[in-house]
C-alpha positions as CSV (number, residue, x, y, z in Angstrom):
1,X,-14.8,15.9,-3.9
2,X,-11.9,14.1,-5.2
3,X,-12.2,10.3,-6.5
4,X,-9.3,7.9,-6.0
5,X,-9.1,4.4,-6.9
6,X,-7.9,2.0,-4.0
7,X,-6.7,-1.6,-4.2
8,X,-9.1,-3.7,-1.7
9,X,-7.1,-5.4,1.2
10,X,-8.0,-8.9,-0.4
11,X,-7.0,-11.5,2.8
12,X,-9.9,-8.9,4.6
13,X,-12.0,-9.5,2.0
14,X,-11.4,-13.0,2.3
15,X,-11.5,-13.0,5.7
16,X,-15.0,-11.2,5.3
17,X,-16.5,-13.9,2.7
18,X,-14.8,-17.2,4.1
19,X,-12.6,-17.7,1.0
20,X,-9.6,-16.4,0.0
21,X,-10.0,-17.8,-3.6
22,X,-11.8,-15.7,-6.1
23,X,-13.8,-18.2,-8.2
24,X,-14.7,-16.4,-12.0
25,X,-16.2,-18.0,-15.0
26,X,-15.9,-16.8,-17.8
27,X,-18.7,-17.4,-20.6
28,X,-17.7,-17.7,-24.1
29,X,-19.3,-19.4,-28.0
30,X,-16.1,-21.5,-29.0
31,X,-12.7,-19.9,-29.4
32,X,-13.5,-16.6,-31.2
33,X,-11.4,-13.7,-31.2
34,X,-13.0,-11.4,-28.7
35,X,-13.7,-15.0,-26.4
36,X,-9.8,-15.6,-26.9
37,X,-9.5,-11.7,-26.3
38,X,-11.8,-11.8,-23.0
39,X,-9.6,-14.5,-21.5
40,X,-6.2,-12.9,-22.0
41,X,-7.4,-9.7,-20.4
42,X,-8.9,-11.6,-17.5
43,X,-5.7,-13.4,-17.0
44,X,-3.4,-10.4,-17.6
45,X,-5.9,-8.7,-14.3
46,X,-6.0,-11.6,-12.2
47,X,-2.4,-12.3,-12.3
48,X,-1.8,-8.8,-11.6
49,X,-4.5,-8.1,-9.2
50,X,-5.1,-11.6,-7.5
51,X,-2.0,-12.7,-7.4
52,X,-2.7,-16.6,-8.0
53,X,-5.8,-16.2,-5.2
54,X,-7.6,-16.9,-7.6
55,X,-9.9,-19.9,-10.4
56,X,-11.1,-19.2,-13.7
57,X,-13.8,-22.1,-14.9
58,X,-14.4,-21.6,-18.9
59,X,-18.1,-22.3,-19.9
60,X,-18.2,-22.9,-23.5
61,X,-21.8,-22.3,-24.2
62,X,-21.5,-23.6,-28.1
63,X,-20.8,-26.9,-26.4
64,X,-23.5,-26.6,-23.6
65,X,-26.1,-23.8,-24.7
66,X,-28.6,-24.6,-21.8
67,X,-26.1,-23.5,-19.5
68,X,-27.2,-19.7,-21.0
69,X,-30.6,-20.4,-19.9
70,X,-29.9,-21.9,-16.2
71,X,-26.9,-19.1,-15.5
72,X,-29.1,-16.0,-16.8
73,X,-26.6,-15.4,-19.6
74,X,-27.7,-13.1,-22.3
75,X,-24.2,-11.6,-23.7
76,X,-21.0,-13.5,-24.4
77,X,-18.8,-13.0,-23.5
78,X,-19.5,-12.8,-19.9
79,X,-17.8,-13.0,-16.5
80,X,-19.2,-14.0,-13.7
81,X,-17.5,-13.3,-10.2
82,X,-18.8,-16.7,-7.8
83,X,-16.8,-15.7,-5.1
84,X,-16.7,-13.8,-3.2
85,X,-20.3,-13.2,-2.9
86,X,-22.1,-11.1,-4.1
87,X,-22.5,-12.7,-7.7
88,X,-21.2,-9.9,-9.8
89,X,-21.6,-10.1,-14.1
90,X,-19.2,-8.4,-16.6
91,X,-20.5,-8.2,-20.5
92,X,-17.7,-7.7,-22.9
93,X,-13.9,-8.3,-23.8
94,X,-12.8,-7.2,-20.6
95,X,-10.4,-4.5,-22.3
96,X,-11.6,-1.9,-19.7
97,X,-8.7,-2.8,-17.2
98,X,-10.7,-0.1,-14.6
99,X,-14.1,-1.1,-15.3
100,X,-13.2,-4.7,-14.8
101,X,-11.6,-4.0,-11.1
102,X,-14.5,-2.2,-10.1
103,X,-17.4,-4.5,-11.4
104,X,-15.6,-7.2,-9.8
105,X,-14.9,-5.1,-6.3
106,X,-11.2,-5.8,-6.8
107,X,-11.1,-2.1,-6.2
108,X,-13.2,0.3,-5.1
109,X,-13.5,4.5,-5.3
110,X,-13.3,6.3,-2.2
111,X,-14.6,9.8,-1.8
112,X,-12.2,11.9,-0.2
């Protein structure tokens, strides 16, 4: 069994969730380097991937830290996928360009 990596047909996605807009947030403590790191590689895939379907909110959680409590973060930095649902949660900087598009279902493995 061969696995391949496929690009999800996003407007079916969207189609399927009621959205085309992929709404992320990325959690981060101030602007350190892997925060600042986590948001360029985020950018770099969504621009490449999403192709401007999508938002990214930043939640600073040195500025509001009881935002960690009421979002069920425990690891920053952190991406959270809002939509399309399901919630999906990514801990790190992001640097895994493959790991990234399949925790957020960007793209999937098919077994062929």
């Amino acid at each position: 069994m061969k696995k391949n990596l496929k690009t999800d047909n996003l407007s079916q996605a969207a189609n399927t969730q009621g959205s085309a807009i992929w709404q992320l947030r990325l959690y981060v403590a101030g602007q350190t380097p892997k925060s600042l790191l986590a948001f360029s590689n985020l950018k770099k895939i969504c621009d490449e991937y999403l192709q401007g379907q999508y938002t990214i909110q930043i939640i600073d959680l040195s500025q509001d830290p009881h935002l960690a409590i009421e979002h069920s973060i425990v690891a920053l930095p952190t991406l959270v996928r809002q939509l399309p649902e399901p919630i999906k949660k990514i801990i790190g900087d992001l640097s895994n360009t493959e790991k990234v598009l399949l925790g957020l279902q960007i793209i999937c493995l098919l077994d062929e």
